[in-house]
N, C-alpha and C positions, 0 to 999 in steps of 0.2 A: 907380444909387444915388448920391446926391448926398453927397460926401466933406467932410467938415468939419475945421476948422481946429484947430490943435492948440494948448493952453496950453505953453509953451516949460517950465514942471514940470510936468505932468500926462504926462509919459511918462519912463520911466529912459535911461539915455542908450545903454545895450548895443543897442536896439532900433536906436537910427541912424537915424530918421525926420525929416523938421524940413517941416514946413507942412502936412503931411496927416496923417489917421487914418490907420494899420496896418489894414488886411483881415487876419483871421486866421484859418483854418483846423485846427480838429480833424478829428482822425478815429478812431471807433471803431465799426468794422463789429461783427454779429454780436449777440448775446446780452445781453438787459435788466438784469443786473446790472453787467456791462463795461459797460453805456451810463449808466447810472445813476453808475456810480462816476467815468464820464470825465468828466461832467456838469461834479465840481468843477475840469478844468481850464480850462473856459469860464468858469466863476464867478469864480476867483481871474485869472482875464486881465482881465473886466470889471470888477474892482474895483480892482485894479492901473492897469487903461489905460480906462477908463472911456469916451471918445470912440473905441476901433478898434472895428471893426465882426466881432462873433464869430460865424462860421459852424461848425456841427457837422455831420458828416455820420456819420449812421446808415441802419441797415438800418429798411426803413417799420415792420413788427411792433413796434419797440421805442420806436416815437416817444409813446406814450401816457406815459412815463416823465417825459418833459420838456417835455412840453406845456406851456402858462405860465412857463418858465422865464425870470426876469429876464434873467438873463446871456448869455442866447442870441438873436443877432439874428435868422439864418434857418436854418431848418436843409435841410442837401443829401439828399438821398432817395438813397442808393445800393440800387438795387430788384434784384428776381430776376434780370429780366432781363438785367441787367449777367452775368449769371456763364454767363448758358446762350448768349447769342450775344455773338461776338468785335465783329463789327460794332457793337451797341446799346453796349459796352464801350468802342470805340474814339470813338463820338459822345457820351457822355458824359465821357470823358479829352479831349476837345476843347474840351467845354461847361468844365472844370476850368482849362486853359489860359487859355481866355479871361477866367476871372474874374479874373487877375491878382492874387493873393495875394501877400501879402508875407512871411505864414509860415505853415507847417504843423507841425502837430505830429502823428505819426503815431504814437497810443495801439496803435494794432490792428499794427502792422509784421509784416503777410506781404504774401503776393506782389499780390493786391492794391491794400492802400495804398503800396506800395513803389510800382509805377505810378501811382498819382496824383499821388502825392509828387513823384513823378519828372518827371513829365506839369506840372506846377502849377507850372514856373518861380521858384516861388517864393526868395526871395534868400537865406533862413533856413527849414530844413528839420532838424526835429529828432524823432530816436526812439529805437528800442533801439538797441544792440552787438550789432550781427549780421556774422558775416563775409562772408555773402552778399550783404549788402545796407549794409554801412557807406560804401559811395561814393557811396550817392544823396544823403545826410543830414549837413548842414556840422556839427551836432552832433549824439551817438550818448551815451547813458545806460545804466551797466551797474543794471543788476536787482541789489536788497539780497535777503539770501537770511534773513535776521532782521530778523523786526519790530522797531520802536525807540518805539512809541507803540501804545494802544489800538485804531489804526485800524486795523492789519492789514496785510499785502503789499500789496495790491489797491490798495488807496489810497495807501500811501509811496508803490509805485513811480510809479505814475503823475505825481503829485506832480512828483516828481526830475525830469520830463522841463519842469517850467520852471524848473531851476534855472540855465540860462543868460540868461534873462531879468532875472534878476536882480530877484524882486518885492520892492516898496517896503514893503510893507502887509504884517501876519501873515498869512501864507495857512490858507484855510479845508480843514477833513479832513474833515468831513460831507456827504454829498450831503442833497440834499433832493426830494422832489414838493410839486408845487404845486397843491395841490385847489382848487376856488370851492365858495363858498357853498354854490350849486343844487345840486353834484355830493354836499356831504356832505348838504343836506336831502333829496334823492331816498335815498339812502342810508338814511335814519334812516326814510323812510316805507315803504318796502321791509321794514326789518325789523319794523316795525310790525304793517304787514298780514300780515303773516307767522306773528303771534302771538308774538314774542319777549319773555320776559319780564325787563322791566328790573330785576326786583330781585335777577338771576341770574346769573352769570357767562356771557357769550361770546366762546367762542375761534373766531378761524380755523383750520383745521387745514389744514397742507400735505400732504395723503395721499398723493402719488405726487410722486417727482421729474421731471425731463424726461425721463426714460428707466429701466429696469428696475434697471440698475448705481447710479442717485444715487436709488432707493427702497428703503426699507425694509421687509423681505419683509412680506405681507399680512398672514399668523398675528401677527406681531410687532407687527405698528399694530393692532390691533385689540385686542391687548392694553388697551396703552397708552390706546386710546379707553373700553375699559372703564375705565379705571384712574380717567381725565381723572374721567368720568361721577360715578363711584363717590364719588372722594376731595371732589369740588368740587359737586355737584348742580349741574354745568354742561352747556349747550346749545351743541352745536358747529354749525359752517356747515364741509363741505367744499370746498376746492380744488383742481380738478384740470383739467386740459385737455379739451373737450366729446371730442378722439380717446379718451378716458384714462376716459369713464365707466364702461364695462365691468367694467373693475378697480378702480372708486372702489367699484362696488355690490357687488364680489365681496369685500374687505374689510370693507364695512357689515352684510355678510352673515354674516359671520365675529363679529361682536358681538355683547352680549347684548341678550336684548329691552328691559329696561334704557335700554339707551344707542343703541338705535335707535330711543324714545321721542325721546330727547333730539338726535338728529343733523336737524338740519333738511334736508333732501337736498334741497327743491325751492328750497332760495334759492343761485340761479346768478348770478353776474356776467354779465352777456350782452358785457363787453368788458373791457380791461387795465383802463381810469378806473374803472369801477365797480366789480369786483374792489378797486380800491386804497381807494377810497372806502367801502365795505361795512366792510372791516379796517378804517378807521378809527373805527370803532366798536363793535371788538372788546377784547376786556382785553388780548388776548394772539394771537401765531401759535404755533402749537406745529407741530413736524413735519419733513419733508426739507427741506436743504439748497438753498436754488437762489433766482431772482429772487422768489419770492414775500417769500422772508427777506427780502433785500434793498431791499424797497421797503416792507414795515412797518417797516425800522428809518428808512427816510428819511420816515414821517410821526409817527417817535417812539411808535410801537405795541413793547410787552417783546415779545422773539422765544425762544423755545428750537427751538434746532435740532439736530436729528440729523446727523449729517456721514456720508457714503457714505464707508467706508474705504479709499477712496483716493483723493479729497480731500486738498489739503494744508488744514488745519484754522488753517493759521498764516496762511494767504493769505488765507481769508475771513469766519476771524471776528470781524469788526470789532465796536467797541465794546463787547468784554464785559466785565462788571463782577461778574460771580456775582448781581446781584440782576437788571437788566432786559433783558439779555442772556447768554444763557447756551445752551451749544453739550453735545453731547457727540458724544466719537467713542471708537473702538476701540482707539484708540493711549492712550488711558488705561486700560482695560482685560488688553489683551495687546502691551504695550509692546515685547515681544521680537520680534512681527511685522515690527514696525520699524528694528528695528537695521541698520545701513548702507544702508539700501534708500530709494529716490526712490517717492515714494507712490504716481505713475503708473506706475510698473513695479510696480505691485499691480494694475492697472487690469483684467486679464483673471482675478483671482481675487476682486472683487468679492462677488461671490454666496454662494460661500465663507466670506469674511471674513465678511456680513454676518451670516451665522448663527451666528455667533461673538458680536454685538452684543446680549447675551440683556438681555429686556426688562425684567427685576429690576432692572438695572443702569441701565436708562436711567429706567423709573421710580423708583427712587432719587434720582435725582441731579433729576427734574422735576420732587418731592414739593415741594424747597425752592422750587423755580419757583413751583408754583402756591400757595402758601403766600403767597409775595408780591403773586399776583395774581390 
């Protein structure tokens, strides 16, 4: 890759560079809202340093997120097989080496990027305050434990981690997806054929979380799915992962005839882009907690989300404003659950809780939601 020449102001001077662009390296393995929200630290580097060259390295699943993204020049593929053999591990930590980075920033900081990090030479290496790992990293950023803006933990902290960089330009807290044209008019013909009717409310519904502990027991959505039905004479499109039908049909099963009129079960996203693109032609996502939230709010679709009670609620629910973003969880409810206790050390009584989260209360609070939308 042929390096370009730098304007003598077009970079802050903490960087340290003088005749060449910065190579710069992200990392955040692992899961589509993490990759989503790290996104804005490649954004705010490229619009800070406009000529280094920003590489992000994700897990493949989660590349649909940022696919077209400006601010990203290439992004690094850390795949399966990296975790299941040492050897394919050891040849791509070599392939790292040799790209000669000049910084990384280690969003993900476990043992993993701790070795890359480490591996990457690089001159400037910056992530969390870990005891374990503070000697690989010339700078270490502690974790705010209060939000201080609308954005939420997720995105402060991450943030923080360019605060030695020292950016020139106000930095941006929004992530965003970047749809084309074709992607939203495939979309809008999809639900066409489908018989969708435009003079009608549709919501995406996030029926199932990633797992049983960040869903919402069945009886309880199905509620709520009546309620949707009922209060809105709206038409839902379910989401749910093609493993995770079973359970999508056993809750649809669980609703009134009603509202299994109304639930369109055959229009599937066959991929993350069209899932993303479908929703953007929705009024609304209503439902669990997890990347589906996360990626309707980065194409400015209103979200209401359920939070799994133990969830920190403070860490992920960004942008809420009570009208186009709006969350509920059980620590509004039965607040005393909470008293001294860290939400993940809730994490094995889930189930529990959840059935604590009675659906009176959540439709309540979603009446004002869809009032708005």
């Amino acid at each position: 890759m042929k390096k370009t020449k730098l304007d003598s102001e077009s970079i802050n001077p903490p960087l340290g560079w003088v005749g060449e662009a910065p190579k710069i390296l992200v990392i955040q393995q692992k899961m589509i809202g993490d990759v989503l929200v790290s996104s804005l630290i490649c954004e705010n580097l490229k619009l800070n340093y406009p000529e280094a060259k920003i590489h992000y390295l994700v897990n493949r699943f989660t590349m649909p997120v940022i696919e077209n993204n400006p601010f990203i020049d290439e992004v690094v593929v850390f795949e399966d097989k990296y975790r299941s053999s040492k050897l394919q591990f050891y040849k791509f930590l070599k392939g790292i080496n040799k790209a000669n980075y000049d910084v990384v920033i280690d969003a993900y900081g476990k043992l993993e990027s701790n070795l890359i990090t480490l591996f990457s030479g690089a001159k400037k290496r910056i992530s969390w305050n870990k005891n374990y790992s503070r000697f690989i990293y010339t700078d270490v950023i502690k974790t705010k434990n209060k939000s201080e803006s609308t954005a939420g933990l997720a995105i402060e902290n991450r943030l923080k981690l360019l605060k030695s960089l020292k950016m020139g330009l106000s930095i941006r807290n929004r992530p965003k997806i970047y749809l084309t044209d074709n992607e939203i008019d495939d979309a809008k013909c999809k639900l066409s054929n489908s018989k969708i009717d435009n003079s009608r409310p549709l919501y995406m519904i996030s029926i199932l979380g990633s797992g049983i502990i960040k869903s919402y027991p069945s009886d309880y959505m199905a509620k709520v799915l009546d309620h949707i039905v009922d209060f809105k004479n709206a038409q839902l499109i379910l989401n749910f992962m093609p493993s995770q039908e079973l359970e999508a049909k056993a809750i649809y099963n669980q609703c009134k005839s009603i509202t299994k009129k109304n639930i369109h079960f055959d229009i599937k996203a066959n991929n993350l882009r069209e899932f993303i693109a479908l929703t953007s032609q929705c009024d609304a996502l209503i439902g669990n907690e997890g990347g589906a939230v996360n990626m309707a709010k980065a194409i400015n679709i209103p979200t209401f989300t359920i939070f799994s009670p133990w969830i920190d609620k403070e860490t992920w629910s960004s942008f809420e404003d009570g009208i186009n973003n709006v969350s509920v969880h059980l620590d509004e409810l039965k607040p005393e659950y909470y008293e001294n206790k860290a939400y993940k050390k809730l994490k094995h009584l889930s189930l529990d809780l959840y059935e604590e989260l009675d659906p009176e209360f959540v439709i309540k609070k979603l009446n004002d939601f869809l009032v708005q939308h």
